[in-house]
N, C-alpha and C positions, 0 to 999 in steps of 0.2 A: 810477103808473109810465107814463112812456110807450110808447107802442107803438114797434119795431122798427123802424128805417130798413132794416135790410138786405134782407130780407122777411115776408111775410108768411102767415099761416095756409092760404091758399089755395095757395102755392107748395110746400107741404110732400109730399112724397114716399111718401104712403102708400096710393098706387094704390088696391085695393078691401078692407083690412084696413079691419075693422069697427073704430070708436073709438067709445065713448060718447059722447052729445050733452052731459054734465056734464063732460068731459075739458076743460079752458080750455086751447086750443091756442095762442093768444094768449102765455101764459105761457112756453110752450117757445117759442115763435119771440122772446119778449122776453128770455127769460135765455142762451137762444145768443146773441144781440148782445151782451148783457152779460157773458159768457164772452169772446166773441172780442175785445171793447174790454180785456178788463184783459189779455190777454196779450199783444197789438199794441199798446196804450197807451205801452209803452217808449218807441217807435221813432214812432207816430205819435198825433198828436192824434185824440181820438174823440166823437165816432164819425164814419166818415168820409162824406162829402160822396157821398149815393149819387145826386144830382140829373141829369136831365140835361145840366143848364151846368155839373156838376161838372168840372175840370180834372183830376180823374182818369178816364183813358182806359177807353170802354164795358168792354173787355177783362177791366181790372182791376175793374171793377164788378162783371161776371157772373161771375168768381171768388170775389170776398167773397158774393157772394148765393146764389153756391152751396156757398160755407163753410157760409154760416149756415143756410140748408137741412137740407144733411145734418145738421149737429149739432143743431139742433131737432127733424127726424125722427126720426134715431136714440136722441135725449135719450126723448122722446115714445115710441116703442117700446118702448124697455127698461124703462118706467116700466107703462103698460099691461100690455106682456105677463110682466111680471116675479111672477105666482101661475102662471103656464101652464107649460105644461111643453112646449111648441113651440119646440125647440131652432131649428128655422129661422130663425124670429124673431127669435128672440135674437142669432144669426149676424147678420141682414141690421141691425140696429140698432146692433148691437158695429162692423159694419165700417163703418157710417154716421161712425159717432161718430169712429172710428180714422183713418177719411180727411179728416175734416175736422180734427181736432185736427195731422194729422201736417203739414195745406196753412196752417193759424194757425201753427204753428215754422217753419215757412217763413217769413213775414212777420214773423215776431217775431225772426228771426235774421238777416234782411236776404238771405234765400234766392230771396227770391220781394220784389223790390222793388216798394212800388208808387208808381206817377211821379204826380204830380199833390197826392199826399195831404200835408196839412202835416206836418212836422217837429215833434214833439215837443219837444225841447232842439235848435233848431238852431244856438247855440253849441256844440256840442260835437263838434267835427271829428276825436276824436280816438278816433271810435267803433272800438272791438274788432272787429278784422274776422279773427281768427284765435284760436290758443289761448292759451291766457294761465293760467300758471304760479302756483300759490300755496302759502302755505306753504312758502319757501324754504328749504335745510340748507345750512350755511358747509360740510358733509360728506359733499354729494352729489353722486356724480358725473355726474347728472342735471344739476344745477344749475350745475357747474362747467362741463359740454357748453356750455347755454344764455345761462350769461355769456361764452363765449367767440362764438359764434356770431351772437347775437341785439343784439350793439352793433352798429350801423344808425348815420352812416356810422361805418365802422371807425373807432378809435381806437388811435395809435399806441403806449396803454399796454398794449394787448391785444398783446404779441408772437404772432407766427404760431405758431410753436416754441418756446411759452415750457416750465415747468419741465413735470415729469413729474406727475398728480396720485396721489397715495396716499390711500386709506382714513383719513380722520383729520385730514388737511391741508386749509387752505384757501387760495384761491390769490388 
């Protein structure tokens, strides 16, 4: 396995908390990368370019490196302190983990864009950038809201004031 573009064991956040010299921290800094690559993989090619001639801007660099940080510390925490009973601990690892998984759905949902990183499928222009309906009912007045509304541009079959919908009817 390779080691970790994002960062590294030295960069990890566990100030003066004792770790075993047998713990491979190596490990959690390589599978937080591998974590963050399959849930941003959608949206961009991985792992991304953390170089400094990378064309993604320092900014968004020291965002992923400090994704990947917190979720190898916190990963790394919970794994250690998980016989103890230092509820602290376990607090500062859980929220480790939480802020970094919550700033990866950010990038994985196009929340948090990052400029420079390759495109994934970049044929595909026709990326979901809202909510998207499934499971359609010809009997739902859910559904009849949304075909009336969500024709983009309007179409002249859609009457403004067409009929009334009932329970059972579809339109």
């Amino acid at each position: 396995m390779a080691d970790s573009t994002y960062s590294t064991p030295a960069d990890m956040l566990l100030g003066d908390l004792p770790i075993a010299v047998s713990v491979n921290k190596q490990k959690y800094v390589n599978d937080a990368a591998d974590e963050i690559d399959s849930l941003i993989g959608v949206r961009y090619t991985t792992p991304l370019d953390m170089s400094g001639s990378s064309p993604i801007p320092r900014y968004a660099r020291l965002f992923v490196k400090r994704v990947a940080n917190n979720l190898a510390t916190g990963r790394l925490i919970l794994a250690v302190a998980a016989g103890g009973e230092d509820n602290q601990v376990h607090a500062y690892g859980w929220s480790l983990v939480q802020s970094a998984l919550d700033a990866v759905k950010q990038i994985a949902d196009g929340t948090y864009d990052i400029i420079g990183a390759v495109d994934a499928n970049p044929t595909a222009s026709n990326r979901t950038r809202g909510p998207v309906t499934s499971g359609q009912d010809a009997t739902s007045g859910v559904d009849a809201f949304y075909g009336h509304v969500s024709a983009y541009p309007p179409t002249p079959t859609v009457p403004l004031y067409g009929p009334l919908w009932q329970p059972g009817s579809a339109l």
